[in-house]
C-alpha positions, 0 to 999 in steps of 0.5 A: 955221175949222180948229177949227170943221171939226175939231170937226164934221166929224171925219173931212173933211180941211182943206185951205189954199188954195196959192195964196193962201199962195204970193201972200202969201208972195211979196208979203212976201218980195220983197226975198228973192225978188228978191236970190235969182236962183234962189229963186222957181223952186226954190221953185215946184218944191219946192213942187209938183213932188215925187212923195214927202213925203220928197224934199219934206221933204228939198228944202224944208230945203235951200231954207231952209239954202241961202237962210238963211231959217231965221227967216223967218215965212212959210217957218215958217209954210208949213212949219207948215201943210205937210200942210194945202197941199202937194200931195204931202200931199193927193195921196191925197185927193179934192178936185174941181176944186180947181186954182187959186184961179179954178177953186176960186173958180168952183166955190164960186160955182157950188155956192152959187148952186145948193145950199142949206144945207138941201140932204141929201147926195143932193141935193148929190151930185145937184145936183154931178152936174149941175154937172159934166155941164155942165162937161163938155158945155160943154168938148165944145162948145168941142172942137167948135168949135175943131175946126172953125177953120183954123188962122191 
């Protein structure tokens, strides 16, 4: 699929779900994260909260020096594909709705359920239009509604 998008959209760029990468590094590396107290939170913010590729860079490598994770796969692997999912790389790009793999999932659902593949950009843009002004007056409603509710 990288080389595919890379080939016919040149200019788009391809973004890895997150989610889905930290879920699997996770899964294989459990006896790592559970020997190493601190590991998934340093790990977690590492990952998401750096304002600077830099200090992400810098952080990252420290986490690997400090858990002696240097030949571990997964955190290779995660490093490899680093501009492709860490979201200090990405901060400058446009990616609508993409939060988490529920939203993203969600999004795509809608999309496909709406947008054929014969569809121009003008009908997608439309037809996205849409779909967030739906959001949107659903989110207002519940506004509505919970401002109504008395606290329990």
């Amino acid at each position: 699929m990288k080389a595919a998008i890379e080939e016919m959209f040149p200019d788009t760029k391809h973004r890895n779900c997150l989610f889905h990468i930290k879920k699997k590094c996770y899964n294989k590396n459990l006896k790592c994260f559970a020997s190493n107290e601190d590991l998934p939170e340093e790990f977690k913010d590492i990952i998401c909260n750096n304002l600077t590729i830099e200090e992400f860079e810098s952080l990252w490598r420290k986490m690997i020096s400090d858990y002696k994770l240097e030949t571990n796969k997964y955190f290779n692997k995660m490093w490899e594909m680093r501009e492709r999912l860490i979201p200090v790389y990405l901060k400058n790009d446009f990616f609508p709705f993409l939060q988490s793999t529920g939203r993203s999932e969600g999004t795509n659902a809608r999309i496909k359920d709406n947008v054929g593949p014969t569809y121009n950009i003008t009908s997608f843009l439309k037809e996205y239009e849409r779909i967030v002004d739906a959001i949107n007056i659903a989110e207002n409603r519940e506004d509505n509604a919970n401002k109504q509710k008395t606290p329990k």
